[in-house]
C-alpha positions in Angstrom: -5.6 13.4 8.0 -4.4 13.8 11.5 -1.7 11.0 11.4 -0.3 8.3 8.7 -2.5 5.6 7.6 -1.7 3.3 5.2 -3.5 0.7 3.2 -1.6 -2.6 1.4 -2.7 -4.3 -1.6 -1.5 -7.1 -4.5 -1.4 -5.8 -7.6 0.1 -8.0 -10.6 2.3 -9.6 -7.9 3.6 -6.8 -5.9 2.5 -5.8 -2.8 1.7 -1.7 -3.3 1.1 0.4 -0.1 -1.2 3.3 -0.7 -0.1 6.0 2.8 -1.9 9.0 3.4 -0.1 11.6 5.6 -1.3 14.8 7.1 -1.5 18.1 4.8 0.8 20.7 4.8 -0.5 24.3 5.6 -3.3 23.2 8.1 -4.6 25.3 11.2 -4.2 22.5 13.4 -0.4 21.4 13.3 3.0 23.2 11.9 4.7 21.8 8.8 7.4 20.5 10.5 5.4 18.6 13.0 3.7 17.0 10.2 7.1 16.3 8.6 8.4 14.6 11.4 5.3 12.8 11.3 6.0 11.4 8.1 9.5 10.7 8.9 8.9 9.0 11.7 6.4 6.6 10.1 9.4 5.9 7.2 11.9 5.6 9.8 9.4 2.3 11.3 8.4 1.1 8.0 12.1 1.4 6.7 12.9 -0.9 10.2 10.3 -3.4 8.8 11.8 -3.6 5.6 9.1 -2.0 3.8 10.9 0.8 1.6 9.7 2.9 -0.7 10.1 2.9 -4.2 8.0 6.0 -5.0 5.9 9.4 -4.1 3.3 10.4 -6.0 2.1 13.5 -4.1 -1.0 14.7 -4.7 -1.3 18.4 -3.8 1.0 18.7 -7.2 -1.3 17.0 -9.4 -3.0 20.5 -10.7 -4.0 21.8 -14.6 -2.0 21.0 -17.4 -2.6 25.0 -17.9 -0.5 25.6 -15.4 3.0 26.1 -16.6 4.9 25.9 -13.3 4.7 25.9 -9.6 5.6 28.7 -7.0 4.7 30.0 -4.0 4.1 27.3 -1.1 3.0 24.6 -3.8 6.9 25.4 -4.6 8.3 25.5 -0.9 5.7 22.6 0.5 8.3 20.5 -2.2 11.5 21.9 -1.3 10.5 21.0 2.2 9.1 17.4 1.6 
């Protein structure tokens, strides 16, 4: 994903966004340039009234066998 795209939907009455944002730790753009990115896309959709009420990022849904995160799983977090 080069920029964020989002998709709406109803779901049991409430109107769920699904957003897909660029990666973190690509070859073609920095971290912070994709964070911006993001930010900037809240920043329009907060304007909007359109706020969010929660993340679920998906690089951290990994093995249950794996006890804890570290590394730039860890700092990729931190960061976001």
């Amino acid at each position: 994903t080069r920029e964020v795209q989002s998709c709406s939907f109803e779901y049991e009455g409430a109107r769920v966004s699904l957003v897909d944002t660029p990666g973190f730790e690509n070859a073609i753009r920095s971290d912070t340039e994709n964070l911006r990115e993001v930010a900037s896309w809240t920043s329009v959709t907060y304007g909007e009234k359109r706020l969010l009420s929660g993340i679920i990022y998906l690089i951290y849904l990994h093995p249950i066998t794996h006890s804890h995160m570290e590394g730039s799983a860890l700092k990729n977090l931190r960061m976001f």
